[in-house]
C-alpha positions in Angstrom: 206.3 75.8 67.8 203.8 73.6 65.6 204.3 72.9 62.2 201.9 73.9 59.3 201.0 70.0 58.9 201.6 68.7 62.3 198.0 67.0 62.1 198.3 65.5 58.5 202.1 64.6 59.9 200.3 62.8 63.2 197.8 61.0 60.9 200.2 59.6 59.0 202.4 58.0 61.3 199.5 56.8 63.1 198.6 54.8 59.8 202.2 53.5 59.9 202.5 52.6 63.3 199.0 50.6 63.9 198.1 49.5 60.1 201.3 49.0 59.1 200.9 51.3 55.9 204.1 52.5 53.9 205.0 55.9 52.8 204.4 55.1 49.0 200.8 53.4 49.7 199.1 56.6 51.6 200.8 59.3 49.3 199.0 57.3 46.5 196.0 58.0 47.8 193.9 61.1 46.2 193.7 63.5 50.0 189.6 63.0 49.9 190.6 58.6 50.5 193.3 59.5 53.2 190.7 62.1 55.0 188.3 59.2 55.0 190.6 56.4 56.4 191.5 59.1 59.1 187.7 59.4 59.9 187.5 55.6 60.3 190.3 55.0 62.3 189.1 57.8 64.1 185.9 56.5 64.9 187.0 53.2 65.4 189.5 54.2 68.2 186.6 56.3 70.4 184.4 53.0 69.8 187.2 51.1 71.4 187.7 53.6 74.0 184.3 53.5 74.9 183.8 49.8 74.9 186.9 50.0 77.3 185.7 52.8 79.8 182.1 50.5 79.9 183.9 47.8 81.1 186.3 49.5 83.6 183.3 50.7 84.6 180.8 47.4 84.9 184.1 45.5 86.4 185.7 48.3 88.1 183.3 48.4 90.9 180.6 46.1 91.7 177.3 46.2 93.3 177.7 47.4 96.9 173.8 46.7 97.9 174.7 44.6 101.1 171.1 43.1 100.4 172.5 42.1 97.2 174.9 40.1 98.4 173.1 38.6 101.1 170.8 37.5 98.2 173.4 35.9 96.5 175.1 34.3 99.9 171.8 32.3 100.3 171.4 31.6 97.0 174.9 29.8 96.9 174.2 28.5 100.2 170.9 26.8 99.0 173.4 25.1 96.6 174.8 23.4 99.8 171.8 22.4 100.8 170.8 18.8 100.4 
């Protein structure tokens, strides 16, 4: 069973819980100011969740060329060199 205002509920205490926010600050707001802050946050969170799946992604599993790294072995071994 859902609630007529389960989604304005959510928003709300997501506002409490990561901005700190109070009660008495976001029911001062006129609805068109807390709709926007929700669409900011909002956008802000996927941004973050992108940044984080791009680098799961870039770190998560390498280059696997094998003549890559045998590239990269003689240029370190080079290094030795002298």
């Amino acid at each position: 069973m859902t609630i007529p205002l389960q989604s304005l509920l959510r928003n709300k205490v997501q506002l409490y819980k990561h901005y700190n926010l109070q009660d008495s600050t976001i029911d001062n707001w006129p609805f068109w100011m807390f709709e926007e802050v929700i669409k900011i946050i909002n956008d802000i969170v996927e941004e973050e969740n992108k940044d984080q799946k791009k680098q799961k992604d870039d770190s998560g599993m390498g280059n696997f060329n094998p003549s890559s790294y045998m590239k990269s072995m003689s240029n370190m071994s080079n290094k030795f060199k002298r």
